[in-house]
VOPAGU-2260 file (C-alpha; in pm, 1 decimal, decimal comma):
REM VOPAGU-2260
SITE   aa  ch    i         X         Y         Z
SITE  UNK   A    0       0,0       0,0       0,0
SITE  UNK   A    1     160,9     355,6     -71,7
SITE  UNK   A    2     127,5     639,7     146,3
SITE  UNK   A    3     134,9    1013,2      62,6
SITE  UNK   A    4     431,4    1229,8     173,1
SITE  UNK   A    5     461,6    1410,0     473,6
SITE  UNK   A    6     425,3    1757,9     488,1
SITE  UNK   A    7     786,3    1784,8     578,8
SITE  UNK   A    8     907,6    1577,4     307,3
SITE  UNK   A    9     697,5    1761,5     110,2
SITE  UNK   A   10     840,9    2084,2     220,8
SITE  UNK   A   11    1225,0    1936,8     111,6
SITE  UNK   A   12    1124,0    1826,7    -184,8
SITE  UNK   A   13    1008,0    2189,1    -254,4
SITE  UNK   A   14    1302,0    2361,5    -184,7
SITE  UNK   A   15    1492,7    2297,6    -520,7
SITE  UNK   A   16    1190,7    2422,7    -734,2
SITE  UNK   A   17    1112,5    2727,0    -500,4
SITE  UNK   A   18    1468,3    2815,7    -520,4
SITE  UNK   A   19    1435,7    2852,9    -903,6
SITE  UNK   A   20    1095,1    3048,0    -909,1
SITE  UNK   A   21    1280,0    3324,7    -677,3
SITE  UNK   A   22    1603,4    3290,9    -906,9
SITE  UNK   A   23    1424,5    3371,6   -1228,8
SITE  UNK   A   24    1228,1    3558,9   -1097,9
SITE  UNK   A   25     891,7    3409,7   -1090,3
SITE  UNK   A   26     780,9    3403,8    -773,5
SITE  UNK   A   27     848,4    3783,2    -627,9
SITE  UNK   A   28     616,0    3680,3    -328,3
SITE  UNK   A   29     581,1    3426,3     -70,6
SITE  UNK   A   30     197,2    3443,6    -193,9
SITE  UNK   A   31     291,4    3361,4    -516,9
SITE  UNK   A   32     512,0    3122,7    -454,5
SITE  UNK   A   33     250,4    2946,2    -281,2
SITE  UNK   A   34      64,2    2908,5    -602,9
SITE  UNK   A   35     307,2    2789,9    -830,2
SITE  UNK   A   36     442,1    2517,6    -556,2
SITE  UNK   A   37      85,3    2412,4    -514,3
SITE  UNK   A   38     155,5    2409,6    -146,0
SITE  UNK   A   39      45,0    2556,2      96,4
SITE  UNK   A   40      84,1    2869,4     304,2
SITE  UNK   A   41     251,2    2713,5     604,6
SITE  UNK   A   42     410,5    2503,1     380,9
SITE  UNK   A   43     577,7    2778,4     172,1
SITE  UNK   A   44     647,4    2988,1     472,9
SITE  UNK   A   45     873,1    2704,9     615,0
SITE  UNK   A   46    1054,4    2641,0     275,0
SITE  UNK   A   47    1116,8    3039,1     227,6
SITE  UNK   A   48    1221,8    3032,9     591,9
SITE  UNK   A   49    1466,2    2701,6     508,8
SITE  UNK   A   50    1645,4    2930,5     218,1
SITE  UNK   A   51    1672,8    3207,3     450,5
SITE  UNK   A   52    1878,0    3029,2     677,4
SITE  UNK   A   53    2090,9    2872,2     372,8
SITE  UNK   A   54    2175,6    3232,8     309,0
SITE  UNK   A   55    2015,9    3245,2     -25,2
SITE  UNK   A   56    1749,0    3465,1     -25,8
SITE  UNK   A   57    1559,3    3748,1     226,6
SITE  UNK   A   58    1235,3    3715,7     335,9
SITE  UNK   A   59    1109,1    4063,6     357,7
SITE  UNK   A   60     980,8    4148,2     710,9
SITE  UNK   A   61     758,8    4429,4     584,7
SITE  UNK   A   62     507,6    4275,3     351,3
SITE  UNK   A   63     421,6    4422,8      61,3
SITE  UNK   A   64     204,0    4340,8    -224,7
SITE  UNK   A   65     251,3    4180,5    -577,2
SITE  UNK   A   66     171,8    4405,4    -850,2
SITE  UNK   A   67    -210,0    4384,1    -955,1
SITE  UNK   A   68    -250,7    4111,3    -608,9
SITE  UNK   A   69    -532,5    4179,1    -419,2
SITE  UNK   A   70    -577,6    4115,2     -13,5
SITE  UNK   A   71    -346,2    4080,0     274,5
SITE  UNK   A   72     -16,8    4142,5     166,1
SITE  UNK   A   73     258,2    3859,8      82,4
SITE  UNK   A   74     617,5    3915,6     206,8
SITE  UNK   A   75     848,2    3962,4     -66,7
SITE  UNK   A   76    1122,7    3730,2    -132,1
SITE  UNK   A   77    1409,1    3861,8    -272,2
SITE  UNK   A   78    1791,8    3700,4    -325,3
SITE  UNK   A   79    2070,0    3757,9     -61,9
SITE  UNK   A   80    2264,3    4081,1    -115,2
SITE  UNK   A   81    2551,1    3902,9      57,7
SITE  UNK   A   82    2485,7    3510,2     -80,4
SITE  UNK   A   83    2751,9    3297,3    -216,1
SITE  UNK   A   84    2870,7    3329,8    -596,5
SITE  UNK   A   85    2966,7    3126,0    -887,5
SITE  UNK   A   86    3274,7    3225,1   -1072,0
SITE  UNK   A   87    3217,7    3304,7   -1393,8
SITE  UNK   A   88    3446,7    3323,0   -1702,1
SITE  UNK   A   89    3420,0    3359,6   -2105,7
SITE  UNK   A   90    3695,2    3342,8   -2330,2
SITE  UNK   A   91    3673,0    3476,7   -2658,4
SITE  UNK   A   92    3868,8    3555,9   -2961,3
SITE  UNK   A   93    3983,4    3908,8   -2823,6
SITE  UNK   A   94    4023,6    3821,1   -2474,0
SITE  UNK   A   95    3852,5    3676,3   -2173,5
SITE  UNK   A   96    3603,4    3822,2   -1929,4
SITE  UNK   A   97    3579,6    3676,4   -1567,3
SITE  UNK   A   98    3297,8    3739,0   -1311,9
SITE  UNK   A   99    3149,4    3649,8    -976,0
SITE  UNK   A  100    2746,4    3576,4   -1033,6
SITE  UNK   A  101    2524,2    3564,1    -765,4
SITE  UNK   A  102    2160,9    3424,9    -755,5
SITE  UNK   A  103    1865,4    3603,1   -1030,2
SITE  UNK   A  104    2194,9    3606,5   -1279,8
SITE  UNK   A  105    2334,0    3927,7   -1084,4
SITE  UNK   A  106    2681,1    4020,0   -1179,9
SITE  UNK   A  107    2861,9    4082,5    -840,1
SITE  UNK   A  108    3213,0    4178,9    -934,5
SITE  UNK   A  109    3457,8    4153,8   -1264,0
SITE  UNK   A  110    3810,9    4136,1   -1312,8
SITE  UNK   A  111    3936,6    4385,3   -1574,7
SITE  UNK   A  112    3908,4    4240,4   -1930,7
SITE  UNK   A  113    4181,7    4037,2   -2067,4
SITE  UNK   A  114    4295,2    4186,1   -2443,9
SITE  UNK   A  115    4489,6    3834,7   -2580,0
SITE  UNK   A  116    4392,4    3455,9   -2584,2
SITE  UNK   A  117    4723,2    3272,3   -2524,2
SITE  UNK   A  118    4707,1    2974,9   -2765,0
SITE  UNK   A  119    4794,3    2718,6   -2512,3
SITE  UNK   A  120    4413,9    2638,6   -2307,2
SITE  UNK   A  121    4616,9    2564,6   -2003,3
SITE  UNK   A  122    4790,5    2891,6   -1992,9
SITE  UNK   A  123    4472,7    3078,1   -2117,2
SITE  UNK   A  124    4241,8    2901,8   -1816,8
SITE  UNK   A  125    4517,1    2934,2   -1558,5
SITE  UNK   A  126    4506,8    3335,3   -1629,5
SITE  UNK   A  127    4189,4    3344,8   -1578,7
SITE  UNK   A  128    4091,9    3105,6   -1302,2
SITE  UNK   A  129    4346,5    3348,1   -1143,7
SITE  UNK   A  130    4161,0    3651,9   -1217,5
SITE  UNK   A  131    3876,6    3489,5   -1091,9
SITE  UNK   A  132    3987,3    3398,2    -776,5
SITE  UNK   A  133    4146,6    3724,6    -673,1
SITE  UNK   A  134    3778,9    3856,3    -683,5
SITE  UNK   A  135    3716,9    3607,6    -445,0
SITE  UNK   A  136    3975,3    3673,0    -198,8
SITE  UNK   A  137    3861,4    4015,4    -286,8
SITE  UNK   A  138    3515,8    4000,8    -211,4
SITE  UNK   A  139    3555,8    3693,2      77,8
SITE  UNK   A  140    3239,8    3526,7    -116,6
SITE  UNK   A  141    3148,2    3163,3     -96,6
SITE  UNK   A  142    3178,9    3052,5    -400,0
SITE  UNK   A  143    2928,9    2735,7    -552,1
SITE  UNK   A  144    3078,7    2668,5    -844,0
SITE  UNK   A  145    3260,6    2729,2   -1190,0
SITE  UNK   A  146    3129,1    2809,0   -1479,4
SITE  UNK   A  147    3320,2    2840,3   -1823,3
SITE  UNK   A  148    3216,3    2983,6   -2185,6
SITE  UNK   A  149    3373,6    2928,4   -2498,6
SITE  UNK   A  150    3328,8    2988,3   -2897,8
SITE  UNK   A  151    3313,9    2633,3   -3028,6
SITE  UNK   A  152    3105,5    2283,1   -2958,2
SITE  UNK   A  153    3176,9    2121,7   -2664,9
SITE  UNK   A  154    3082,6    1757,4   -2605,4
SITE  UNK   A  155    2858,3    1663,8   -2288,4
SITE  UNK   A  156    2933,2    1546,6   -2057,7
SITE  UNK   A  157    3329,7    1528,1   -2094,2
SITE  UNK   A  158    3376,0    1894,4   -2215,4
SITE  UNK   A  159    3567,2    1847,4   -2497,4
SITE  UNK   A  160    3613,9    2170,3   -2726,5
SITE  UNK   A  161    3563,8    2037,2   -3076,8
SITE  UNK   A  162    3688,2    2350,8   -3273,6
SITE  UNK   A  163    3810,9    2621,7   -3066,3
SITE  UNK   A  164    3959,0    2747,5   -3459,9
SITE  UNK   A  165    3857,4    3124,9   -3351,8
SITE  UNK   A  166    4115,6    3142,8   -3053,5
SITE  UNK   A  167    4404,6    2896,3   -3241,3
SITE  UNK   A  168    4368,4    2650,2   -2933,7
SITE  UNK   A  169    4438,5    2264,5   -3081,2
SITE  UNK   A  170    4068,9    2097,7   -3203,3
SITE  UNK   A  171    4013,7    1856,5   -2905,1
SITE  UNK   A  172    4112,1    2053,8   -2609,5
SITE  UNK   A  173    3982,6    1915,4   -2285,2
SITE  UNK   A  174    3881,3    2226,7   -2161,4
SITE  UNK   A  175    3696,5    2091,7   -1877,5
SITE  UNK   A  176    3950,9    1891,4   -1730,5
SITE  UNK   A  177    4190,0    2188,8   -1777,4
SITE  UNK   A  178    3955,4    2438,7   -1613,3
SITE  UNK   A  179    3871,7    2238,9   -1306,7
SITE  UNK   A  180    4264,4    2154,4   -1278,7
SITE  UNK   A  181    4316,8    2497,8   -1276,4
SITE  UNK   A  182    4038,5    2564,7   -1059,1
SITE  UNK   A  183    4245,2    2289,6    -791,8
SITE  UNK   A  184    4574,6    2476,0    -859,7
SITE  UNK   A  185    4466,8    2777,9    -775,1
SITE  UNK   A  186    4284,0    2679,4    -461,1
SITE  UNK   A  187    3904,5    2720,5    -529,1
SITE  UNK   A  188    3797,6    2375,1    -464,2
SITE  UNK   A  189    3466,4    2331,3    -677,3
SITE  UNK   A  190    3309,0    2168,2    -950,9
SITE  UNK   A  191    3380,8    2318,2   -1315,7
SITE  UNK   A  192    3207,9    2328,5   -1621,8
SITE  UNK   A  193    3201,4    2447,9   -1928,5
SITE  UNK   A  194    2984,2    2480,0   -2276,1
SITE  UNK   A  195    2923,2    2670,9   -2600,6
SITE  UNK   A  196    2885,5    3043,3   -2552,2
SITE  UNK   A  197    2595,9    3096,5   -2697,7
SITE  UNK   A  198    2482,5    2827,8   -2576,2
SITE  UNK   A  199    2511,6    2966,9   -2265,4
SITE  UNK   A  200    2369,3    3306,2   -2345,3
SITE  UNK   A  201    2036,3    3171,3   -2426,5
SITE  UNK   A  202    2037,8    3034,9   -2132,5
SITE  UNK   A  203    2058,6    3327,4   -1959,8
SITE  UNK   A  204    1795,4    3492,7   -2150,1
SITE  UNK   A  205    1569,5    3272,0   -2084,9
SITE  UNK   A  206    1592,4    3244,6   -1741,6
SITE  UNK   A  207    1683,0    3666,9   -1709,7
SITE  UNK   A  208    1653,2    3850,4   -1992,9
SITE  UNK   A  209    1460,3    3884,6   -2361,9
SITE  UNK   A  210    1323,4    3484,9   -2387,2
SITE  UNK   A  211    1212,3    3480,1   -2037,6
SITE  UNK   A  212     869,7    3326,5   -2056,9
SITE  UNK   A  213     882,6    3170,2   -2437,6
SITE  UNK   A  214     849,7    2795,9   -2478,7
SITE  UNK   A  215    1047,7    2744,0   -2795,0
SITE  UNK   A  216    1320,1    2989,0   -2750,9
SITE  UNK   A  217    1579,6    3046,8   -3062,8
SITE  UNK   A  218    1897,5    3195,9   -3030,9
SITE  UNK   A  219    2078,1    3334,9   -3267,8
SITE  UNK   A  220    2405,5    3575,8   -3225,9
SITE  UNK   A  221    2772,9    3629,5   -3305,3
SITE  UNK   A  222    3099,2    3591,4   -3098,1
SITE  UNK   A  223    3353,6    3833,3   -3157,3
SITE  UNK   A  224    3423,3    3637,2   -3452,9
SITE  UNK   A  225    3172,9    3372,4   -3597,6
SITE  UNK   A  226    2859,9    3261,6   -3515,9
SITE  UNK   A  227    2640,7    3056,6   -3311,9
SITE  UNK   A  228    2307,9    2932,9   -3210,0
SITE  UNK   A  229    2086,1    2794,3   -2929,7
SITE  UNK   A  230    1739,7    2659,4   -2883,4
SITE  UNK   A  231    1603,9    2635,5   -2514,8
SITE  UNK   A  232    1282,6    2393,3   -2535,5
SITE  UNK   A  233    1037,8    2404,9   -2215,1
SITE  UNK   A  234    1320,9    2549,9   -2006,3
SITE  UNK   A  235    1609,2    2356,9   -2109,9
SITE  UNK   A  236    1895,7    2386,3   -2312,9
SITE  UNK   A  237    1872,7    2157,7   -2615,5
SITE  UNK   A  238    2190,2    2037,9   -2677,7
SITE  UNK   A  239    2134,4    1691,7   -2881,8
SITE  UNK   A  240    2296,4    1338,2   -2794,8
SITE  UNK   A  241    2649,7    1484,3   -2757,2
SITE  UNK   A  242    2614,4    1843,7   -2655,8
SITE  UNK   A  243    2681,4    1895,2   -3031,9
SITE  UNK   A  244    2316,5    2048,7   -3147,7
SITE  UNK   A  245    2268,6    2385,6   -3356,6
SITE  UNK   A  246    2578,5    2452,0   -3504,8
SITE  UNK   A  247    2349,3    2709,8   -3717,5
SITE  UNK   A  248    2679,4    2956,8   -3788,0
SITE  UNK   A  249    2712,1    2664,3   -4067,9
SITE  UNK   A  250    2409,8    2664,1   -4245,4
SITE  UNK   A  251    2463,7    2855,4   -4622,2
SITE  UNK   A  252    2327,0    3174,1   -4710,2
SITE  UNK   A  253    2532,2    3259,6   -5005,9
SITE  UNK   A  254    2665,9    2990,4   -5195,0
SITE  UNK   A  255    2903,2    3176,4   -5380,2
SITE  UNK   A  256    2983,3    3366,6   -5106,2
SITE  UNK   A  257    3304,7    3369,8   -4879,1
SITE  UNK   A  258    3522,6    3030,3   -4825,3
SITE  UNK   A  259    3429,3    2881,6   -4433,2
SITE  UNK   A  260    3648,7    2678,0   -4243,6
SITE  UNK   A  261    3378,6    2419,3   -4256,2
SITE  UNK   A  262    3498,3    2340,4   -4652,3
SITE  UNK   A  263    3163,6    2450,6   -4754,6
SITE  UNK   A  264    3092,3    2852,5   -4894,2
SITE  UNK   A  265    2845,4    3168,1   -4776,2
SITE  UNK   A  266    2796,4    3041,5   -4418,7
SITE  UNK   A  267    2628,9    3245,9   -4160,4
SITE  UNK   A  268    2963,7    3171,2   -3960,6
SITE  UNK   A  269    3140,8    3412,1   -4268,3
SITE  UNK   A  270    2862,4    3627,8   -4409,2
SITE  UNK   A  271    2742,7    3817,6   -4081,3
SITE  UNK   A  272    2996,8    3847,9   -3832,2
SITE  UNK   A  273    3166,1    4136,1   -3728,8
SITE  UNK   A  274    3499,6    4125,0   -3982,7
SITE  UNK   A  275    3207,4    4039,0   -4242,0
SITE  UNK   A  276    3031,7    4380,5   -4164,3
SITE  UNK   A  277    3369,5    4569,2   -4157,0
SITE  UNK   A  278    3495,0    4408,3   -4489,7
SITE  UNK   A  279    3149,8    4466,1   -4645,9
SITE  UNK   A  280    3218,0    4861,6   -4549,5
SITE  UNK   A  281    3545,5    4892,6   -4636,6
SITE  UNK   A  282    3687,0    4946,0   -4295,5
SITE  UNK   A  283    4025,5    4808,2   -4143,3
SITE  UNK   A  284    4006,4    4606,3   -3823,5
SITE  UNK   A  285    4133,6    4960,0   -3594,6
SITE  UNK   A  286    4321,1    4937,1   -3286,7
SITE  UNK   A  287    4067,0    5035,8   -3019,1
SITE  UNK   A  288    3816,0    4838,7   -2897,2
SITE  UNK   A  289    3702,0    4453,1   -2994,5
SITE  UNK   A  290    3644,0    4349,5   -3332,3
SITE  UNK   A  291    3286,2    4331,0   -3178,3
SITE  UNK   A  292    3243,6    4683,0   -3050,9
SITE  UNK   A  293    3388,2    4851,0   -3393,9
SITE  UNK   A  294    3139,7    4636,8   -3550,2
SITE  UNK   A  295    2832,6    4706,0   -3341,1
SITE  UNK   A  296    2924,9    5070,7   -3321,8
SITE  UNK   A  297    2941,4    5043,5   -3709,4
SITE  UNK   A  298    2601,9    4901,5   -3717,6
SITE  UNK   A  299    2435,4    5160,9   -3501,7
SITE  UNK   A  300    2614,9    5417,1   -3682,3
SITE  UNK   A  301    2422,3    5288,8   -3994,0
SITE  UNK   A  302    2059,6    5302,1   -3807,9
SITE  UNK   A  303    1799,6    5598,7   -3899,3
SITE  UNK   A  304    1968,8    5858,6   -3679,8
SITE  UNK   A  305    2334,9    5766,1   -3721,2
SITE  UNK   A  306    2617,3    5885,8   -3911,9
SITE  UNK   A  307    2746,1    5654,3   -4141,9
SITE  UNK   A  308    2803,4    5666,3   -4489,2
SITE  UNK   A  309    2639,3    5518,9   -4768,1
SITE  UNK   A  310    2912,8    5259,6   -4794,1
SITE  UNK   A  311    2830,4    5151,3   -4444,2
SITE  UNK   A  312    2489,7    5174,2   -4459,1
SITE  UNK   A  313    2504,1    4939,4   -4772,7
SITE  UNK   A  314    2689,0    4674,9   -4566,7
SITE  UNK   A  315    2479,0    4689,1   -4306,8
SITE  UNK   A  316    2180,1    4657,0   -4545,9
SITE  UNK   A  317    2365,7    4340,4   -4697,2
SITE  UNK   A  318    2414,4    4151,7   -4353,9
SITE  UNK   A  319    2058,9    4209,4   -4256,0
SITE  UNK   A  320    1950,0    4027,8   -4554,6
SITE  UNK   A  321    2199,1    3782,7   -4548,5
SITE  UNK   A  322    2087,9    3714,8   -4182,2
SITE  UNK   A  323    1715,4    3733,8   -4234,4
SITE  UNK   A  324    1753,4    3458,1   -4502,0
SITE  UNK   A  325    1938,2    3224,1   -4231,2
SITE  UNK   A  326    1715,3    3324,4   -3996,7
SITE  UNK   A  327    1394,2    3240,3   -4226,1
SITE  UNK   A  328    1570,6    2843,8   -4242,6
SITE  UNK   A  329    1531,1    2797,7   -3889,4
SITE  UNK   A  330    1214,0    2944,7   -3847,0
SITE  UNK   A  331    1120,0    2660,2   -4118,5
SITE  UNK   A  332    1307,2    2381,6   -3964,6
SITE  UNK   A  333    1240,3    2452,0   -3558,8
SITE  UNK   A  334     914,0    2651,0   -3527,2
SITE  UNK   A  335    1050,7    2858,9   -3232,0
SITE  UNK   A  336     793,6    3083,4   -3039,9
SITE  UNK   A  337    1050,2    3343,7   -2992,7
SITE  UNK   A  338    1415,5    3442,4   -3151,7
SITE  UNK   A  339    1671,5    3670,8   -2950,9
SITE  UNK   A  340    1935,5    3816,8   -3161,3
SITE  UNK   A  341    2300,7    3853,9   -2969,3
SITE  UNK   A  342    2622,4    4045,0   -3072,3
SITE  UNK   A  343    2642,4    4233,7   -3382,3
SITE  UNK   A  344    2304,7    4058,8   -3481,3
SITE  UNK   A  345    2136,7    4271,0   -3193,3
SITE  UNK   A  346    2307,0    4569,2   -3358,4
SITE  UNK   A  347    2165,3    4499,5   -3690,5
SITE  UNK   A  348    1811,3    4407,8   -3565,9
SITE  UNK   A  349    1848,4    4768,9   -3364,4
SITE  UNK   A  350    1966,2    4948,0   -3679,8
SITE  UNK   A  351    1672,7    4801,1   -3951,5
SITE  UNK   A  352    1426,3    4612,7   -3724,4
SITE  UNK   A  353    1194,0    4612,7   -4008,8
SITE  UNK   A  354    1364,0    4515,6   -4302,2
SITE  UNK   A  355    1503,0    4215,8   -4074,9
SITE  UNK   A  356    1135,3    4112,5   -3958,1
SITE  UNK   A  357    1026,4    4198,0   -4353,0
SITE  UNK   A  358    1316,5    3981,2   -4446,4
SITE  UNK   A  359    1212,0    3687,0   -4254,8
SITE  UNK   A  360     829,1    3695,3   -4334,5
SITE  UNK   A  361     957,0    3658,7   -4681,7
SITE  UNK   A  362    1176,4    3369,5   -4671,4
SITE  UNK   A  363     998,4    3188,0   -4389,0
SITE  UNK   A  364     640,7    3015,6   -4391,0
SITE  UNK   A  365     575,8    3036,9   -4040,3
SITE  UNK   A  366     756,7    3337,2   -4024,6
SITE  UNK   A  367     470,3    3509,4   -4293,6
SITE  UNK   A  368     230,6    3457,3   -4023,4
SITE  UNK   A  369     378,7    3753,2   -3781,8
SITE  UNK   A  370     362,1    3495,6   -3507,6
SITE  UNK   A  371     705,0    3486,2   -3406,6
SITE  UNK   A  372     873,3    3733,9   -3246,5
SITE  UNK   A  373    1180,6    3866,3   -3290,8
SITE  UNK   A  374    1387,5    4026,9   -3009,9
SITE  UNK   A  375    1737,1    4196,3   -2928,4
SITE  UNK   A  376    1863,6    4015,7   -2605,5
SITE  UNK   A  377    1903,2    4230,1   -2299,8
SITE  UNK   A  378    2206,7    4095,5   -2119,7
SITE  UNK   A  379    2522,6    4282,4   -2216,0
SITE  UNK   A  380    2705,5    3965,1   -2056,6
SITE  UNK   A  381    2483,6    3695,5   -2146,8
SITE  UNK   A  382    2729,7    3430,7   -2194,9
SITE  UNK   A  383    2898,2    3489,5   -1836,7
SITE  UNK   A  384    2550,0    3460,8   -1633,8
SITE  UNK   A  385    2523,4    3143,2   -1839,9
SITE  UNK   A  386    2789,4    3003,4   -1749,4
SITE  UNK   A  387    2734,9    3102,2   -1417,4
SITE  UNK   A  388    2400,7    2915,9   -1442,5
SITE  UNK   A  389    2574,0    2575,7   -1550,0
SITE  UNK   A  390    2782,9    2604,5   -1174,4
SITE  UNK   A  391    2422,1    2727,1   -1032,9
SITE  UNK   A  392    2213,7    2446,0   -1141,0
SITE  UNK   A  393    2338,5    2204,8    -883,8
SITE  UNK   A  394    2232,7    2426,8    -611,7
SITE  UNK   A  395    1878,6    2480,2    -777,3
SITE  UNK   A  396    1858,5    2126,8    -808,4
SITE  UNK   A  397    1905,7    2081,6    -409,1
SITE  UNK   A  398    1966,7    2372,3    -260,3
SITE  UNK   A  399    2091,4    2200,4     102,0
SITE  UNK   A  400    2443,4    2165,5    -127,8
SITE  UNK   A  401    2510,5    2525,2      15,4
SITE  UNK   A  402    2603,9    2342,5     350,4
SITE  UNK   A  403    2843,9    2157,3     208,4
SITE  UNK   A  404    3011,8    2522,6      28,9
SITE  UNK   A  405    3011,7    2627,1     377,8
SITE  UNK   A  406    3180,7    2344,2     512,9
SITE  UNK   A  407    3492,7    2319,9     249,1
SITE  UNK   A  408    3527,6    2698,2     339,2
SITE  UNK   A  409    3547,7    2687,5     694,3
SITE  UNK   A  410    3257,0    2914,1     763,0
């Protein structure tokens, strides 16, 4: 004969989903978050009062109302200002970025960004695992985890960086292993892990920024060279039998256009990236700023109210067509409820949103119906929140892991 749970088992087996609806955002309230556990009000009280004493979020003493709520009052629930972290880092053609990232994908401290990639992964990770961890000592955060971004596929679950080509690290590079060696080395003893950058940036949209709340979210943006895509289904990151899924930056949109690295012609990868844009302008590669900035700033430059001239306006013209066609394929192929344009793609959305949407209706037969939207992301550092979420997701999944955080640090 089976018996229901207890109300305090219930209560446990709450805590990882509660923790989740306060991290995204969802559940503002501890009246709200009654409702979406389906618990109730003692019940979500205790489990609000359980993360409290974790140290991951505040219950509000003074209650205050949801927006549009009507009745008594809920307390608010809100994430610790002084909760533990995950180190955060993204390396990238031009450089690497490292953060700490707290809970609702808040960006707690940075490290200065790093100019140069040095070709060797080890050397690369070791710089900035070490960056990282100064803003640790800095900051005397706990930290949860490690979380680490890069511009090519990487294989699940061994992290395996498939074709790093874009930083002139060796195809194959166990970047995982590296990072949480590293990560040992340099005395931050957690878990690493690492993925696809934009990968990882859709992630964090969805859960914090433009896809929040859209089912089939597309993703669709470039690195500071190349390009990449993402589709988060129902919440999760679809990442096919081998972590390998997407790899849109290769599907043809010219096919006499520019030679790809793939052996193939007119990729995405090479027709809309930012050394596309400034070669389609006749511009030189100039020695301030990313490759990425000079081409975003380019783009914007090229909108209704900017500056540019004609040449530049042309190019940008050309990209946005050249990107509306790829974008059009997908839209055929996946059916997404939503698409959130990253990088220089946000730029060129920004500069021409509707010749882009135009663009797409025309080459797309979903797309003709107006039904899906088509959005610049919001997070200026998407891919380091995401990452930040991969080192995060253990603790949503049980958030009594904390304890154990606490433990290895002495505190």
């Amino acid at each position: 004969m089976t018996t229901s749970r207890t109300k305090p088992e219930r209560g446990r087996n709450a805590l990882g989903p509660a923790l989740e609806l306060v991290h995204t955002g969802r559940a503002p309230t501890r009246a709200v978050l009654t409702t979406e556990l389906g618990v109730t009000r003692a019940t979500a009280g205790a489990v609000a009062g359980e993360l409290q004493t974790l140290g991951l979020i505040t219950v509000d003493a003074r209650p205050g109302a949801a927006a549009g709520s009507q009745g008594r009052p809920s307390h608010r629930l809100t994430i610790a200002d002084d909760g533990p972290v995950a180190l955060a880092a993204q390396i990238h053609a031009d450089g690497f970025r490292v953060a700490l990232v707290g809970l609702g994908g808040r960006i707690v401290a940075t490290a200065p960004a790093c100019g140069e990639v040095h070709p060797d992964p080890a050397v690369a990770l070791t710089e900035a695992v070490a960056a990282g961890a100064a803003l640790l000592r800095a900051t005397g955060r706990r930290c949860v985890g490690a979380g680490l971004a890069v511009p090519s596929a990487v294989t699940e679950p061994d992290g395996i960086a498939l074709n790093p080509l874009h930083l002139r690290w060796p195809a194959g590079s166990p970047v995982r292993e590296i990072f949480t060696r590293c990560l040992e080395e340099a005395g931050v003893p957690v878990t690493g892990f690492c993925g696809n950058d934009v990968n990882l940036a859709a992630l964090a949209e969805h859960r914090h920024g433009a896809g929040h709340g859209a089912r089939d979210l597309l993703c669709v943006a470039t690195g500071h060279r190349g390009v990449g895509g993402a589709l988060v289904l129902d919440g999760r990151l679809h990442t096919g039998s081998a972590g390998l899924a997407l790899e849109v930056g290769h599907l043809t949109v010219d096919p006499a256009g520019r030679p790809c690295h793939c052996g193939s012609r007119g990729c995405l990868d090479v027709e809309t990236d930012p050394m596309a844009l400034l070669e389609a302008a006749g511009r030189e590669p100039g020695p301030d700023g990313s490759l990425l900035d000079q081409a975003c700033a380019l783009a914007r430059a090229a909108g209704p109210a900017g500056t540019a001239d004609e040449n530049a306006r042309g190019a940008t013209r050309a990209l946005i067509d050249r990107l509306a066609r790829g974008l059009a394929g997908l839209v055929n192929i996946l059916n997404p409820d939503r698409i959130v344009l990253g990088g220089l793609h946000r730029a060129l959305l920004e500069a021409d949103p509707g010749r882009l949407r135009a663009g797409v209706a025309d080459h797309s037969l979903w797309g003709r119906s107006g039904s899906v939207s088509i959005v610049p992301g919001t997070l200026d550092h998407g891919s380091l929140v995401g990452a930040a979420e991969l080192a995060w997701q253990p603790v949503l999944d049980d958030p009594s892991t904390v304890l154990r955080v606490r433990a290895a640090a002495g505190t």
